[in-house]
C-alpha positions in Angstrom: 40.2 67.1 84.4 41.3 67.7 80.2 40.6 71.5 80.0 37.6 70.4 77.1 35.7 68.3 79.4 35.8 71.5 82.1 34.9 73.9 79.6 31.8 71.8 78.9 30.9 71.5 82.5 31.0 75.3 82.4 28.5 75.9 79.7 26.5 73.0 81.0 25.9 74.5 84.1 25.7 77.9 82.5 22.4 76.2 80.5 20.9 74.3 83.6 21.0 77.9 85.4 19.1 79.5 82.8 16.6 76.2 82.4 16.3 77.0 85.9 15.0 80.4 85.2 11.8 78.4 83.2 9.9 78.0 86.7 6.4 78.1 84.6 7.6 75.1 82.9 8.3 72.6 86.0 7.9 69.2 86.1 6.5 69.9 89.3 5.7 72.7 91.8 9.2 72.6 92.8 11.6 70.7 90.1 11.8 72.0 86.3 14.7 70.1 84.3 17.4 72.6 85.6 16.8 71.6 89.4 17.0 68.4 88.3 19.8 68.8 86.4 22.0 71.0 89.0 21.1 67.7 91.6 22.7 64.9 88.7 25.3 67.4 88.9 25.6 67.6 92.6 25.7 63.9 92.7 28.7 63.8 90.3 30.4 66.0 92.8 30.1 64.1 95.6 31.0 61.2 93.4 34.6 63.3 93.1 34.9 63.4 96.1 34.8 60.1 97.4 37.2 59.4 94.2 39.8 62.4 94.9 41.2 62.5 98.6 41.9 66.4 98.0 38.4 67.6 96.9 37.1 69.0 99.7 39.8 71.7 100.6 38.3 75.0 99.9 39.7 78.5 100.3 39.6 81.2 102.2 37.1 83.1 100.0 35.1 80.0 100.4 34.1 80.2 104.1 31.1 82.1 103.6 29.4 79.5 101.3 30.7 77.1 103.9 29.2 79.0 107.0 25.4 79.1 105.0 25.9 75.5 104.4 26.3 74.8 107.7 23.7 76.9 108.6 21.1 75.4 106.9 22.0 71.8 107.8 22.6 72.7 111.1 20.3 75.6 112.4 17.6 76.3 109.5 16.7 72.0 109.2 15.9 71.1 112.9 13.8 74.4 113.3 12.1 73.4 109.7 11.8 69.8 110.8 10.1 70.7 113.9 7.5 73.1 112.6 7.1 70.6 110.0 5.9 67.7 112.6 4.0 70.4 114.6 2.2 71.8 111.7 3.1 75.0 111.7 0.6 76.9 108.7 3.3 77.9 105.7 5.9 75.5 107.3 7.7 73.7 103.6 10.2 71.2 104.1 10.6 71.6 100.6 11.9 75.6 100.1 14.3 74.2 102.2 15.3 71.4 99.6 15.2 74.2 97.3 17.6 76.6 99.4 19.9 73.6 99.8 20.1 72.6 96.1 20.9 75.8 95.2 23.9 75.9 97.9 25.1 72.6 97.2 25.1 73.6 93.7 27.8 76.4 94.5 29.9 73.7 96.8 29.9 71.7 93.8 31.1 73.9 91.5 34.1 74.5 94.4 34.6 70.7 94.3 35.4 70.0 90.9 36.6 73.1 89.6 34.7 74.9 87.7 35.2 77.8 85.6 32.7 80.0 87.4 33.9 83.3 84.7 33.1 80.7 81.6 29.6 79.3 83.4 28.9 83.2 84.3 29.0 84.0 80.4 26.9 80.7 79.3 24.5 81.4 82.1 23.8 84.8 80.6 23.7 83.9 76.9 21.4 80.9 77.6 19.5 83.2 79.4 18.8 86.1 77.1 18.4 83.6 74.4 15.4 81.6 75.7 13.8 85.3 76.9 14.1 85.7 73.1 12.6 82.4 71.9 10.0 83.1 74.8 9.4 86.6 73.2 9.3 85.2 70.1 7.2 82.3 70.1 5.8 81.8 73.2 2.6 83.2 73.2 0.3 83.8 76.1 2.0 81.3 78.3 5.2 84.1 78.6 2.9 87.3 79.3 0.9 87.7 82.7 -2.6 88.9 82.1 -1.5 89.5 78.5 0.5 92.9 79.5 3.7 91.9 81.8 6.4 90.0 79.6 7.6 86.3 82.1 9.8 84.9 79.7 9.0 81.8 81.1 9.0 82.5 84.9 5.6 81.9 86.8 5.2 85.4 87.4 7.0 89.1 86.2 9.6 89.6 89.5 10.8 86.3 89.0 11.7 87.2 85.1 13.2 90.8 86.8 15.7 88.9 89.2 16.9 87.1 86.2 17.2 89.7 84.4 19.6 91.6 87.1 21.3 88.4 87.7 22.0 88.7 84.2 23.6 92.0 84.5 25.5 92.2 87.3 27.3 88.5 85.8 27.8 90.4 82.9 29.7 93.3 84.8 31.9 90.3 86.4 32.2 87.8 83.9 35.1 89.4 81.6 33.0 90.3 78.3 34.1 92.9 76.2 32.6 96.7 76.3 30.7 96.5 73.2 29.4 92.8 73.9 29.1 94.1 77.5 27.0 97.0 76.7 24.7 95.3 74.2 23.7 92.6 76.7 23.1 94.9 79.2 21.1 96.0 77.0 19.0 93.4 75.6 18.6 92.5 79.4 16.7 95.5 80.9 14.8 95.7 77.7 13.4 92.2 79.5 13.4 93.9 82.6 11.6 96.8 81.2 8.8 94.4 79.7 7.6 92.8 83.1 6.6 96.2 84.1 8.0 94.7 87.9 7.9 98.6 89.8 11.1 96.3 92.1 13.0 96.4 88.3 12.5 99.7 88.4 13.7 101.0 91.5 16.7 98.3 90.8 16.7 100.5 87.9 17.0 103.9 89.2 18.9 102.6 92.4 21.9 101.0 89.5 22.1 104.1 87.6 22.2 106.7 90.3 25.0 104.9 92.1 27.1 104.2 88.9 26.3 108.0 88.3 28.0 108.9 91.9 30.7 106.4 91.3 31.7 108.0 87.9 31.5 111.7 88.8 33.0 111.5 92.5 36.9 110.3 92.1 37.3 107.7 94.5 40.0 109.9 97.0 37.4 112.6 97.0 33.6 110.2 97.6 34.3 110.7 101.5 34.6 114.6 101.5 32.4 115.1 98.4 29.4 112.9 98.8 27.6 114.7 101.6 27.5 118.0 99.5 26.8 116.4 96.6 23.8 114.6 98.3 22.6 118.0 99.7 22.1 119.9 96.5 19.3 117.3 95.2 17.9 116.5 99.0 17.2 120.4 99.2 15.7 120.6 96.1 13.6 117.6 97.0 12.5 119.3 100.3 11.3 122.2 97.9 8.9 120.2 95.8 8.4 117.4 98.9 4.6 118.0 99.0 4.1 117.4 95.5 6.2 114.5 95.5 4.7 112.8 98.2 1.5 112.9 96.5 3.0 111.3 93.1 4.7 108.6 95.9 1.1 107.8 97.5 -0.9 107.5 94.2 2.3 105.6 92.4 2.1 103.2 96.0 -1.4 102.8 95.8 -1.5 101.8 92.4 1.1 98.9 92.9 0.1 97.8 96.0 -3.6 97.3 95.3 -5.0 98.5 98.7 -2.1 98.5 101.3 -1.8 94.7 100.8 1.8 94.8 100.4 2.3 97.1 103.6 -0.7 94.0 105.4 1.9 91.5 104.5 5.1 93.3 105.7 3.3 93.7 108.9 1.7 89.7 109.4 5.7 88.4 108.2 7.2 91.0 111.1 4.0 89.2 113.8 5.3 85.9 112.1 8.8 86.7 113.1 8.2 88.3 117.0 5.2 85.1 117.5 7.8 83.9 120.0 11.7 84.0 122.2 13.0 81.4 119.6 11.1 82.4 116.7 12.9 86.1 117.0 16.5 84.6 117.4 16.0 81.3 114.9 12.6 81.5 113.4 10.2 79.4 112.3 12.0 77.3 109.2 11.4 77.3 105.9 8.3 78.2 104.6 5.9 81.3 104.0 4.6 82.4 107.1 2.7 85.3 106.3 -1.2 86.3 105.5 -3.5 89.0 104.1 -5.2 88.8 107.6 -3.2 87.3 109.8 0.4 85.9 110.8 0.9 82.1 109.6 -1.2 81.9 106.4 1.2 80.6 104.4 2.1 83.5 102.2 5.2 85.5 101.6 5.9 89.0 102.7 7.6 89.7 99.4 10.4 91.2 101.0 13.1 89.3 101.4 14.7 90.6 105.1 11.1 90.2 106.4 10.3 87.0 105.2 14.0 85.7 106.3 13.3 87.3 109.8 9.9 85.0 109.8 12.1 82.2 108.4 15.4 82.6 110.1 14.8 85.1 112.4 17.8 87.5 113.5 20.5 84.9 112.8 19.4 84.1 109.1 19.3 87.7 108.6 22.6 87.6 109.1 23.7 85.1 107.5 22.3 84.8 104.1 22.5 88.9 103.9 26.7 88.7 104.8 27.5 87.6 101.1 25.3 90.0 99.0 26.7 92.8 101.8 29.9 91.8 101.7 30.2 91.9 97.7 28.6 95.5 98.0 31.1 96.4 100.7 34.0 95.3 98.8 33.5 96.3 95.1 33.3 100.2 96.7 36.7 99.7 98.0 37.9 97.9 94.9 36.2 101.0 92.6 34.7 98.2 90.7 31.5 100.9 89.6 29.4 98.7 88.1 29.4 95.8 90.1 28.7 98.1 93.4 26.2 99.7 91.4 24.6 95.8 90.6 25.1 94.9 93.8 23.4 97.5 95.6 20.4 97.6 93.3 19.8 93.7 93.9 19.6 94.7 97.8 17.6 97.3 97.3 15.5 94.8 94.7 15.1 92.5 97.7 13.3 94.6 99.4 10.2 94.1 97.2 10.5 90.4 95.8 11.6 87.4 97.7 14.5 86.0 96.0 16.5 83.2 98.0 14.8 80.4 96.5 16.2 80.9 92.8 19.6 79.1 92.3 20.6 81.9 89.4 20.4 84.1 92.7 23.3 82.3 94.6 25.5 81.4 91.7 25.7 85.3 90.9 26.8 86.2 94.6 29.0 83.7 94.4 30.8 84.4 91.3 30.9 88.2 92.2 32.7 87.6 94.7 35.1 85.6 92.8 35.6 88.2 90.6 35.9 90.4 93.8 38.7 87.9 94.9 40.4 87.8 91.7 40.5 91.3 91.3 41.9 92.0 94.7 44.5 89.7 94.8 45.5 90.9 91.3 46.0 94.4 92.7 47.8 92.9 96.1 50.5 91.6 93.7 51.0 94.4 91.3 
């Protein structure tokens, strides 16, 4: 392919990924112009490959995008399909067309060779330019209730997960410090905007690791972090009372009477309603309820609602990536991208984020960048 017409596919799908970020401005409930877009694109990749004999060899690195693709054609479908016929309440055949466009996106990419650093870079400049245009001029349609900024997104979280897409591509997409730093920046000044209390412990989560990561050398962590955790854990056992009055009123506040803490519990009933259902789950869908298991509505937190989804084996499967990049940035010293990483697990404890295709292009070019950098070390 002549290097300009790759570099164009880059920004291209850099753009579409941000589009995609725009899920208040669908053509439907489900497809906005950057789904549609990524699915002409995964048509022109399958097109390469009945064109190239070689396309389909993939790398090592690959396997785990391989292994969740096979999972969800193989495992998460018949167990959607079923439910699906049987009528299962909160049973969508269609969040799983939305998982698999965002996977097949990824397999594309692999296919025809794309510059994932260059898409990483378009993807967030496309996207902290239409949060500005949506700052700018889009009036009530980009604030919810007229005090939480959406920047286009249906709803605040969505605009947060963006937002720390954003930055942790930024930590592994090459920019320079200064450019680095300012779009950092500019992006939790976003984040800060949809007043999302997940943004915020992503937030403190992000800083207090890159914090540790700085201070501690990296041949000294293993010796030095226990005491260094002790010092602030004692001090918090000093003042615990009074912070575990500030916690309560802070929780009740944002959960709006123990309705967050009712929907953890129906998504876990959702999950244990039966043998299968605990190892495999019960398909896509939302399979939670303010009163009940199986009302159709998401636990908004993401290992629950995969349990109810997935069940054990999902877990495990769609958390290995996100783990895995966490796992290996600490042993690469890559600081900021642990620090990223880490706070987008800990932000998925609060929002549920697998349906967003911005999600899984950012694991996925982390750990490219994870890859690159390792085997850059390996050969110096």
């Amino acid at each position: 392919m002549p290097e300009k017409i790759r570099i164009g596919l880059a920004v291209f799908i850099g753009l579409l990924l941000a589009i995609s970020t725009q899920t208040n401005y669908r053509l439907t409930e489900n497809l906005g112009l950057g789904e549609f877009g990524l699915g002409l694109f995964i048509g022109y990749a399958f097109l390469v490959c009945c064109v190239r004999a070689n396309a389909l060899q993939f790398h090592q690195r690959h396997k785990a995008i391989l292994v969740l693709m096979g999972y969800m054609i193989f495992v998460l479908l018949p167990v959607t399909l079923v439910h699906d016929i049987e009528g299962y309440s909160g049973s969508s055949f269609r969040d799983w067309l939305a998982y698999m466009l965002a996977i097949l996106a990824i397999v594309a990419m692999v296919v025809t060779e794309v510059n994932t650093t260059l898409a990483a870079r378009a993807a967030v400049i496309f996207c902290l330019l239409i949060f500005s245009i949506q700052y700018v001029f889009g009036g009530e349609q980009s604030w919810y209730y007229a005090v939480r900024f959406t920047g286009g997104a249906k709803n605040p979280n969505q605009l947060a997960l963006a937002v720390i897409c954003c930055v942790l591509l930024t930590f592994a997409s090459g920019f320079g410090k200064t450019v680095k730093l300012l779009l950092v920046a500019i992006a939790i000044f976003f984040g800060v905007l949809s007043v999302s209390d997940a943004f915020f412990v992503f937030l403190v989560c992000t800083l207090s690791a890159s914090v540790v990561l700085h201070l501690l050398p990296q041949q000294y962590r293993a010796v030095l972090l226990i005491p260094a955790l002790i010092v602030p854990a004692s001090f918090l056992v000093l003042i615990l009372d009074d912070i575990k009055r500030k916690v309560s009123y802070l929780w009740y506040l944002a959960d709006e009477g123990d309705t967050r803490l009712t929907l953890f519990s129906n998504g876990i009933d959702a999950w244990l309603s039966g043998f299968l259902s605990f190892f495999l789950g019960n398909g896509a869908g939302s399979f939670s309820g303010f009163n009940n298991a199986f009302e159709g509505v998401e636990a908004h937190n993401t290992p629950i609602d995969l349990l109810a989804i997935g069940g054990l084996l999902g877990l495990v499967v769609i958390y290995y990536l996100p783990v895995k990049n966490a796992v290996m940035s600490y042993r690469l010293n890559e600081k900021m991208v642990f620090a990223g990483s880490a706070g987008l697990i800990v932000y998925s404890l609060f929002h549920y984020i697998i349906r967003h295709p911005i999600y899984w292009f950012t694991l996925f070019v982390v750990a490219e960048y994870l890859s690159m950098v390792y085997a850059r070390r390996r050969e110096a």
